[in-house]
N, C-alpha and C positions, 0 to 999 in steps of 0.2 A: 887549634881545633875550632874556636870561635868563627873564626872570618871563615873557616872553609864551612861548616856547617852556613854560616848566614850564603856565603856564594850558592851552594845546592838549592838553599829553599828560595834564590832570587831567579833562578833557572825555570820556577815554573811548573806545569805538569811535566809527565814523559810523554811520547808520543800512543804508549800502550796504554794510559789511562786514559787518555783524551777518547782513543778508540774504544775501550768498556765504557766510557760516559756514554758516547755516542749509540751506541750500540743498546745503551739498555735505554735512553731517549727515545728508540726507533723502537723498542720492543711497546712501551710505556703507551706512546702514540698511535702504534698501531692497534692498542688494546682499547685505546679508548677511543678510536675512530670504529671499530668494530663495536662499542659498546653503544656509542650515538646512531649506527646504523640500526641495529638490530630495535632498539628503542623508538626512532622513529617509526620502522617500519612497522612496528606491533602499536605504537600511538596512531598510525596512520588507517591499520586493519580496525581497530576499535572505532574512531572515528565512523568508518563506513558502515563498520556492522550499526552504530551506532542511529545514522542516518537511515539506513535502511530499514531499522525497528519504528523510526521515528514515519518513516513513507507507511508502513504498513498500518500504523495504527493510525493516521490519516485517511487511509483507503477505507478502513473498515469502519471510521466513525460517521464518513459520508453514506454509507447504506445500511449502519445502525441509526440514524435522523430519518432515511427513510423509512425504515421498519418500524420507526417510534410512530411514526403518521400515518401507518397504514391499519387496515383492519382486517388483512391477511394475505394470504401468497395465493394469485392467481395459478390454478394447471395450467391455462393457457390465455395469453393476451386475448384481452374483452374486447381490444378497439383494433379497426386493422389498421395494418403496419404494410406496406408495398413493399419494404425491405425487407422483411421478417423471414427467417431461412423456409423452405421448403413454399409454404404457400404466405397470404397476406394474417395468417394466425395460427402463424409456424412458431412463435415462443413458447417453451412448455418449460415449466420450472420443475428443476431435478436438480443433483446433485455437483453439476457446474452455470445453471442458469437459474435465476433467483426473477419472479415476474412478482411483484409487488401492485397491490391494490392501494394507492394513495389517495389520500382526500384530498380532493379537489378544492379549492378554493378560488376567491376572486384576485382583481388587484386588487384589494383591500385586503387583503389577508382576512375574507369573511370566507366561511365554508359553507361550498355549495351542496343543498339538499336534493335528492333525487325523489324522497317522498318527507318533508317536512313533519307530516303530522306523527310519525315512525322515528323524527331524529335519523333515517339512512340519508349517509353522504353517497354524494358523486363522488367517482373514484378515475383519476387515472392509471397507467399503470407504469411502472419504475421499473425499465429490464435490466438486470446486470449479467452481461454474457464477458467471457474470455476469449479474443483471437488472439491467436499467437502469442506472443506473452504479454498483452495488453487485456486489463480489464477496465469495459466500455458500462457505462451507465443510457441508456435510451430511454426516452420520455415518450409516451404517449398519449396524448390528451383529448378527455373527453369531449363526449359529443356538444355539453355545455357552452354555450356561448359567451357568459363569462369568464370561464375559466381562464385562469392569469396563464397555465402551462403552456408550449411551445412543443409541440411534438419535432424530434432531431430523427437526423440521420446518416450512416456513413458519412465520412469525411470525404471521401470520393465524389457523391453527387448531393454534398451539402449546400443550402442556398442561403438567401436570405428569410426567405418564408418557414425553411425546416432547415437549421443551425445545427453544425456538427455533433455526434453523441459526445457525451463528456468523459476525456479520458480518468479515469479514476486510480488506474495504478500500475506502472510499467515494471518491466524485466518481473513480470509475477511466475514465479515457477511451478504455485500450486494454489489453486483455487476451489474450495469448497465450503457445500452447503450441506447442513445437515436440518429436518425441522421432525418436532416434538410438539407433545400435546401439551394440556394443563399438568399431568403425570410425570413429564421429562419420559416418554416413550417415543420412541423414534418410531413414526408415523407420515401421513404421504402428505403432499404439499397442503393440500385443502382442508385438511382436519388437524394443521399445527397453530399452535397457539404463541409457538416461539419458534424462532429460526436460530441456528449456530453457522455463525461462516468463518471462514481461516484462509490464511492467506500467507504466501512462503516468496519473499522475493532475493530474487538472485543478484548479485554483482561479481565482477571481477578485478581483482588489485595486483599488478606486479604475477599475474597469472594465474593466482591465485582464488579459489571460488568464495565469497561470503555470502551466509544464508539467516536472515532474519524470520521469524514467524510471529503471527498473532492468531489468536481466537479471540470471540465473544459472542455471547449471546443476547438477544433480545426478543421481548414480547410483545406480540400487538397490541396494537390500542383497545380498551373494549368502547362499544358500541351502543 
């Protein structure tokens, strides 16, 4: 009984164990090859949503720096604009176009006065419109002769004299303005003492839609 028991256990597996090892091997690694995918793919969508919060509060802290400079939101661009939709002072701030009155200053970052002995600054003005799903920032600069600004324009008949608008924030799928008084009462452009903007941008992953959002708000400068 000895040697025949020690012959049996030198023979090995059988061939139906070898196949249930294999078999739950195959089950095992497909469980954790489905478990690596699903885990990238959801590390992968974070990621982007991730990046995409990160673009949007970039877009909006570049025209909260300007609303920090300014002394308040044009109805309508001061300086004309040859590109500016409908006529040369066709920008009107509403509820997707944001015209900002910015202090002017020199190249010395000294700020230009328009009546000195009143402390009122020169003002250019900061447009922030939406085409398509790009949000553009346009500079317009005053009459000033010092002034350090650079008036831009479309990208299509940008030069060296007037340098392309500055893209500010792409695949944006919702862009808006809201402005308020001293109150927090939702009031029209020229009697706001603070502006609120928000901004919603889009991607897509593996077909997938992902949607980041930011708000904030900001008050002008007093004067």
């Amino acid at each position: 009984m000895g040697r025949r028991a020690q012959q049996q256990k030198s023979q090995g597996f059988t061939l139906v164990e070898m196949l249930v090892v294999m078999l739950v091997m195959s089950v095992l690694s497909l469980s954790l090859a489905n478990f690596i995918t699903t885990w990238l793919q959801a590390s992968s969508l974070a990621q982007k949503r991730a990046d995409l919060l990160t673009s949007a509060e970039t877009a909006l802290d570049t025209v909260t720096g300007d609303i920090r400079l300014s002394g308040n939101a044009d109805l309508n661009n001061r300086w004309a604009d040859a590109n500016a939709p409908g006529n040369q002072y066709g920008w009107q701030s509403g509820s997707q176009t944001l015209v900002l009155a910015k202090v002017a200053v020199d190249s010395s970052n000294n700020i230009i006065f328009s009546d000195p002995s009143k402390y009122i600054s020169q003002k250019d003005n900061e447009v922030y419109f939406l085409s398509g799903s790009t949000l553009y920032r346009r500079t317009l600069e005053s009459d000033s002769a010092n002034d350090a600004a650079t008036t831009t324009c479309p990208a299509a008949v940008a030069s060296s004299s007037c340098p392309a608008d500055t893209v500010v924030a792409t695949n944006v799928a919702n862009w808006s303005v809201t402005y308020y008084d001293a109150s927090g009462v939702v009031v029209s452009p020229t009697d706001a003492r603070a502006v609120q903007i928000s901004v919603t941008l889009n991607s897509k992953l593996n077909a997938q839609t992902i949607s980041a959002s930011y708000t904030t708000r900001m008050v002008f400068r007093n004067e």
